[in-house]
N, CA, C and O atoms as a DFTB+ gen file, in Angstrom:
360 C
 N C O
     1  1    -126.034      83.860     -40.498
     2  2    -124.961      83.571     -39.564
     3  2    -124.483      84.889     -38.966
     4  3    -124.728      85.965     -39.510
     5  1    -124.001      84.810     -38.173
     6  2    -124.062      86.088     -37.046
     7  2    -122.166      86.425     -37.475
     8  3    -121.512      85.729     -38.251
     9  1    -121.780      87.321     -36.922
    10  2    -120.426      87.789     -37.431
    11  2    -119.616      87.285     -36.688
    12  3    -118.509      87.018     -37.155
    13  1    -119.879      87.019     -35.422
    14  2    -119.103      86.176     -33.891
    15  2    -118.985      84.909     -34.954
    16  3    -117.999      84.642     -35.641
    17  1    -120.076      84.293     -34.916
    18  2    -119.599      82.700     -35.481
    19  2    -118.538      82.690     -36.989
    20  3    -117.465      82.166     -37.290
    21  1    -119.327      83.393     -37.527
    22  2    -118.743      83.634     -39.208
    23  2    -116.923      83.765     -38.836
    24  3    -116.079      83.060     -39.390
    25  1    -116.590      84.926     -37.690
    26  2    -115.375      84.763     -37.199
    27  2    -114.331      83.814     -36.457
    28  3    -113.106      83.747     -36.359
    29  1    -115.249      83.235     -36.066
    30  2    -114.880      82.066     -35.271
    31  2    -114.148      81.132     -36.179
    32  3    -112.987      80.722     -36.197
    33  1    -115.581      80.856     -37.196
    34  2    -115.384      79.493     -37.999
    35  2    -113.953      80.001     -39.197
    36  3    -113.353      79.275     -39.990
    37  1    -113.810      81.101     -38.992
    38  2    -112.368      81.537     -40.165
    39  2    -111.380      81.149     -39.269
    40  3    -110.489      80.357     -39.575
    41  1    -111.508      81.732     -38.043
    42  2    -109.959      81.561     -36.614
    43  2    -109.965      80.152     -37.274
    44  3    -109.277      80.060     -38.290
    45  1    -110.638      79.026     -36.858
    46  2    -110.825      77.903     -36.920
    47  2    -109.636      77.593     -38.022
    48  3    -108.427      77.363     -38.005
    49  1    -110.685      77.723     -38.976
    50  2    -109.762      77.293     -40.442
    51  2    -108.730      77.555     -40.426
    52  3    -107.848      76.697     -40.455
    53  1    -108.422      79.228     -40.358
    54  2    -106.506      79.219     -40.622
    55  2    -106.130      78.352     -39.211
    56  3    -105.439      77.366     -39.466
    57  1    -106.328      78.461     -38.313
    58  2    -105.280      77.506     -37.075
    59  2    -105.474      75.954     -37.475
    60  3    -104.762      75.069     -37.002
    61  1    -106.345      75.759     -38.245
    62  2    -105.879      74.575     -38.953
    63  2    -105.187      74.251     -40.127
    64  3    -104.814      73.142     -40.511
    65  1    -105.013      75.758     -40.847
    66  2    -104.124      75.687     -41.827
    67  2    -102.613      75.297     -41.473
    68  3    -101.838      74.384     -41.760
    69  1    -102.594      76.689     -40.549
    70  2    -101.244      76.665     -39.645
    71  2    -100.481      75.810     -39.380
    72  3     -99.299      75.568     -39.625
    73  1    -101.564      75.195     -38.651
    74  2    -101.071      73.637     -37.834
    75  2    -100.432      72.870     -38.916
    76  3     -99.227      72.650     -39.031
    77  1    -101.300      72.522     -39.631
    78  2    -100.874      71.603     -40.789
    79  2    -100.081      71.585     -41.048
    80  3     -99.355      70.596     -40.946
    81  1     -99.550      73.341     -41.840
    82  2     -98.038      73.316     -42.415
    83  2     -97.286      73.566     -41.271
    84  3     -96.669      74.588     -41.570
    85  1     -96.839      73.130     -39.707
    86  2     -96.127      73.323     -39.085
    87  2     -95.279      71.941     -39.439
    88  3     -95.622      70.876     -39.953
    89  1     -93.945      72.471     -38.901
    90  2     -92.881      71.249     -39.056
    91  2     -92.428      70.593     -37.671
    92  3     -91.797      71.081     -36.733
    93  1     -92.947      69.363     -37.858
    94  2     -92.064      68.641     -36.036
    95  2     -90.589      69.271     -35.907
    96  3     -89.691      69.487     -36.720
    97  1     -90.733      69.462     -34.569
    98  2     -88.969      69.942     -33.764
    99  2     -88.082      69.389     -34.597
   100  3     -87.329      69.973     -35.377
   101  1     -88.237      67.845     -34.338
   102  2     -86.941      66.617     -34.797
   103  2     -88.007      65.723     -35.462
   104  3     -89.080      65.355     -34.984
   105  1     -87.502      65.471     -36.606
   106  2     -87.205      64.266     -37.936
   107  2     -87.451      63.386     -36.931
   108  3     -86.881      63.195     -35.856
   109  1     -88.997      62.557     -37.789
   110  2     -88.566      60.870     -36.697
   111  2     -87.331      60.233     -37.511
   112  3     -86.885      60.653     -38.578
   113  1     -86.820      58.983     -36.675
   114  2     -85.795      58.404     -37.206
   115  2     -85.935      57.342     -36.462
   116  3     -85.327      57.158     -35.408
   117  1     -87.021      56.319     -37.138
   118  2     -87.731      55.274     -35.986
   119  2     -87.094      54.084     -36.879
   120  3     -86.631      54.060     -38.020
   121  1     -87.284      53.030     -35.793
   122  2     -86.990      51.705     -36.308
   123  2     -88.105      50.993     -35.904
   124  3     -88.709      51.195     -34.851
   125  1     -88.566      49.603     -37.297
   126  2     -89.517      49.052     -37.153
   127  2     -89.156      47.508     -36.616
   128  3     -88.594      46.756     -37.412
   129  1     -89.410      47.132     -35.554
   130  2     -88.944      45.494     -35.183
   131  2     -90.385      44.921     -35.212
   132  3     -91.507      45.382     -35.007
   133  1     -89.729      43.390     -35.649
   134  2     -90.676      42.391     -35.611
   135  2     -89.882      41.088     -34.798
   136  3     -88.658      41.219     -34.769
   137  1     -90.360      40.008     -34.222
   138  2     -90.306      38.793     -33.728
   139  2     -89.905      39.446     -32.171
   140  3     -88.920      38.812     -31.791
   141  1     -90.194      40.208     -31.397
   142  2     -89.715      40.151     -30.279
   143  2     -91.240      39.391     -29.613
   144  3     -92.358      39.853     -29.842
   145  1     -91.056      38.530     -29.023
   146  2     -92.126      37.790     -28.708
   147  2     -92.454      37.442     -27.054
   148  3     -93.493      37.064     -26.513
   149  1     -91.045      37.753     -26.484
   150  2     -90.904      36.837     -25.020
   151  2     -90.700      38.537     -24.295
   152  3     -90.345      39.585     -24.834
   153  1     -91.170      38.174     -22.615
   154  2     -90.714      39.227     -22.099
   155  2     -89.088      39.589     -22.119
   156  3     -88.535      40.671     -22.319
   157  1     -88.556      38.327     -21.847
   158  2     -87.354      38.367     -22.291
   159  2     -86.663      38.932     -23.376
   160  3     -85.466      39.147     -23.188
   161  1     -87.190      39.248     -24.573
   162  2     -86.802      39.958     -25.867
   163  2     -87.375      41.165     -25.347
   164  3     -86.588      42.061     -25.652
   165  1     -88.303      41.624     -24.744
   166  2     -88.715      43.063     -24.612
   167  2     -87.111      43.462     -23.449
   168  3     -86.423      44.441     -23.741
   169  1     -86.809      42.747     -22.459
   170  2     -85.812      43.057     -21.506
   171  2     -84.676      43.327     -22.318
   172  3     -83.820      44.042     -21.797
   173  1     -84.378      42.731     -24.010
   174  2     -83.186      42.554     -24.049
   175  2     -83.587      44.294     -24.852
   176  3     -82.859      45.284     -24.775
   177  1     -84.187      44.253     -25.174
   178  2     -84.721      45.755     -26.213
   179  2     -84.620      46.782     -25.101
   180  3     -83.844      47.713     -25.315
   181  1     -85.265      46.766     -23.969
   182  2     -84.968      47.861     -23.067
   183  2     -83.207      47.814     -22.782
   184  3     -82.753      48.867     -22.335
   185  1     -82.526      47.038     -22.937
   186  2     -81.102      47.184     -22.676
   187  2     -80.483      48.246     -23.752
   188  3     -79.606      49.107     -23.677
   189  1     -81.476      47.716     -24.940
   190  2     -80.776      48.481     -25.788
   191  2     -80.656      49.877     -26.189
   192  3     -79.779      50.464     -26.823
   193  1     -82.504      50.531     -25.305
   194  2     -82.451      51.843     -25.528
   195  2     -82.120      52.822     -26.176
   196  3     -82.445      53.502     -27.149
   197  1     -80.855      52.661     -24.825
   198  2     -79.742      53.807     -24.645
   199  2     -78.946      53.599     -25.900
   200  3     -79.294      54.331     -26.826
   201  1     -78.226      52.995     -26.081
   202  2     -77.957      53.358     -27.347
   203  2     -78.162      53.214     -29.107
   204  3     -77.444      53.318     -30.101
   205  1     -79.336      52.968     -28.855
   206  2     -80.172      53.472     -30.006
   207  2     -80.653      55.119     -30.091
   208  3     -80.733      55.941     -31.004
   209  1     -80.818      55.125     -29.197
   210  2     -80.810      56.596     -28.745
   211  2     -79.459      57.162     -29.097
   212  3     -79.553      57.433     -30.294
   213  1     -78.601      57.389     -28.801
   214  2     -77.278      57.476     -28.798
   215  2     -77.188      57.901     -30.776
   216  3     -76.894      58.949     -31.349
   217  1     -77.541      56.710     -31.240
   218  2     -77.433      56.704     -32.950
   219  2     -78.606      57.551     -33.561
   220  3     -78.885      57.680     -34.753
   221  1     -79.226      58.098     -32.465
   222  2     -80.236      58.943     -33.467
   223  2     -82.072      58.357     -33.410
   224  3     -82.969      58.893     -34.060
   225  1     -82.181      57.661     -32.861
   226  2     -83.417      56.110     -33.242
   227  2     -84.115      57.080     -32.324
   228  3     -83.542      57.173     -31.239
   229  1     -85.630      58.135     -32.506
   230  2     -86.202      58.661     -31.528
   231  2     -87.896      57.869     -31.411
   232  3     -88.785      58.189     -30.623
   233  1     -87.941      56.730     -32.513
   234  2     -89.130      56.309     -32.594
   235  2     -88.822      54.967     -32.718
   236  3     -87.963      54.475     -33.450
   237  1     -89.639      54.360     -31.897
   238  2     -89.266      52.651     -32.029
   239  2     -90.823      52.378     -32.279
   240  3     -91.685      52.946     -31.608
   241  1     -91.198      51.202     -33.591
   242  2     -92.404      50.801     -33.852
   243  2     -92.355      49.453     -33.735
   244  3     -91.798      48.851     -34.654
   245  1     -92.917      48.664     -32.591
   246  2     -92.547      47.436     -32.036
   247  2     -93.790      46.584     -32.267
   248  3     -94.701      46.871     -31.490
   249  1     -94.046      45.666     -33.085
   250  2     -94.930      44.931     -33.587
   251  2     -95.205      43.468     -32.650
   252  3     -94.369      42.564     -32.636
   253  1     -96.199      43.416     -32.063
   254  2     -95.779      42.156     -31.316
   255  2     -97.001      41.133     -31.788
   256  3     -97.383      40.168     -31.126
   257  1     -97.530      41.548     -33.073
   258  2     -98.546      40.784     -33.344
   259  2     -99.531      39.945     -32.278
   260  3    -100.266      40.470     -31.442
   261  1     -99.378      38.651     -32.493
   262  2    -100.505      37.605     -31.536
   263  2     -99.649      37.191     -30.286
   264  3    -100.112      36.580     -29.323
   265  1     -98.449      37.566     -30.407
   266  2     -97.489      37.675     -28.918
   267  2     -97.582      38.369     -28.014
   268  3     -96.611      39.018     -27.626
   269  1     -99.017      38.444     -27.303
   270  2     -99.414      39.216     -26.096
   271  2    -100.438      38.289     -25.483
   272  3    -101.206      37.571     -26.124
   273  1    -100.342      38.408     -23.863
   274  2    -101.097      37.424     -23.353
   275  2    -102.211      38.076     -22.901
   276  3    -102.352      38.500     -21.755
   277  1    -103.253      38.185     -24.075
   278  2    -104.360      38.993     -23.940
   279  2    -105.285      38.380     -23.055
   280  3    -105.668      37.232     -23.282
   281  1    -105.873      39.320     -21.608
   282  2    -106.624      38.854     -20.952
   283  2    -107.973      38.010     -21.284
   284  3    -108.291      36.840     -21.071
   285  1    -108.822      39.436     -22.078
   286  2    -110.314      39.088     -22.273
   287  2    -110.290      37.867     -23.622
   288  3    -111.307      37.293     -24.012
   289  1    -108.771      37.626     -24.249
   290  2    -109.329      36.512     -25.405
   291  2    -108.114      35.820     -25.357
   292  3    -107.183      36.512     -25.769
   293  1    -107.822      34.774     -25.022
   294  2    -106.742      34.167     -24.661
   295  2    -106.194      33.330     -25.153
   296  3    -105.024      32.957     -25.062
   297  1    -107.592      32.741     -26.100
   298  2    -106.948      31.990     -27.088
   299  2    -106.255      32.726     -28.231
   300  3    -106.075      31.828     -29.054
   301  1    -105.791      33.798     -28.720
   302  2    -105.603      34.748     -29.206
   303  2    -104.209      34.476     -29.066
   304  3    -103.490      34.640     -30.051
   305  1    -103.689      34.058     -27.915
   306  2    -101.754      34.119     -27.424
   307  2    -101.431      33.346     -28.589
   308  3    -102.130      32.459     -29.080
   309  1    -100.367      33.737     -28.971
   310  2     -99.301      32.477     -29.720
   311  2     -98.151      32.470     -28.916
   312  3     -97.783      33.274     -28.059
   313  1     -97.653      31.453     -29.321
   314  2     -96.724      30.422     -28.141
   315  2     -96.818      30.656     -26.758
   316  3     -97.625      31.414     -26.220
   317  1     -95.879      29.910     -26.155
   318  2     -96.114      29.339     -24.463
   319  2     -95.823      30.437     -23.813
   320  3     -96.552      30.669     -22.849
   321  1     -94.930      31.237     -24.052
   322  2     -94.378      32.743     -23.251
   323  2     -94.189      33.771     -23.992
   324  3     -93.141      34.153     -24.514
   325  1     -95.868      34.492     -24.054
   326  2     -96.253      35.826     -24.589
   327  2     -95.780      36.725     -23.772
   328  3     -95.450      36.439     -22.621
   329  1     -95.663      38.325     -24.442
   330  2     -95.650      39.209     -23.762
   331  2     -96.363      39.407     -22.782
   332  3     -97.558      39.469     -23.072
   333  1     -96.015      39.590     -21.243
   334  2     -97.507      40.610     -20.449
   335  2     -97.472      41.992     -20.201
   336  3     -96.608      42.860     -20.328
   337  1     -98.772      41.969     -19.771
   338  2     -99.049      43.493     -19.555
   339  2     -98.445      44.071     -18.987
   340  3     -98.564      45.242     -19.348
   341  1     -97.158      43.864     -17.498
   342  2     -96.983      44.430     -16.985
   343  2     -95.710      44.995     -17.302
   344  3     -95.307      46.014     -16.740
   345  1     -94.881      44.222     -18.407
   346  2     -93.480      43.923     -18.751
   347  2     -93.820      45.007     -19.846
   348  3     -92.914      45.787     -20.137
   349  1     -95.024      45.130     -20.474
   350  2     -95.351      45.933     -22.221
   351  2     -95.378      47.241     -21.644
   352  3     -94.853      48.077     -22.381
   353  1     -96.063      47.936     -19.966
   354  2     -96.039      49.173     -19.994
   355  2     -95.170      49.878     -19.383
   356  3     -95.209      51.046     -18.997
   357  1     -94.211      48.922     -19.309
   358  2     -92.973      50.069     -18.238
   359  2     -92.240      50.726     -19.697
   360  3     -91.335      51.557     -19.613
């Protein structure tokens, strides 16, 4: 192995040491929801945002299971008024 690579592959390693033990800016402080199912429950969650934000909440983990009105498999939706796509990416 040549001394260029041999050096390389060490840079490598420690900047992955580094990385590793680096610490995020800010602490997540996420909340996990389940049953929001309707676009309507996603509208009422975007109301709420702001002040969840406000209390600290910088991670929201929003589970919408089989409540999406998946194009390519459709039988896949549960109930009559799934989430859509266009309402899930704003």
């Amino acid at each position: 192995m040549k001394p260029a690579q041999y050096l390389t592959i060490v840079l490598i390693v420690l900047l992955c040491v580094v990385m590793a033990d680096a610490k995020p800016k800010q602490p997540w402080r996420a909340l996990h929801l389940l049953n929001y199912d309707t676009d309507a429950d996603l509208d009422a969650l975007a109301k709420n945002l702001e002040p969840l934000a406000k209390q600290g909440i910088n991670v929201i983990i929003l589970e919408v299971d089989y409540n999406f009105a998946f194009k390519s498999h459709p039988e896949l939706r549960r109930g009559t008024d799934p989430i859509t796509r266009a309402l899930s990416s704003n």
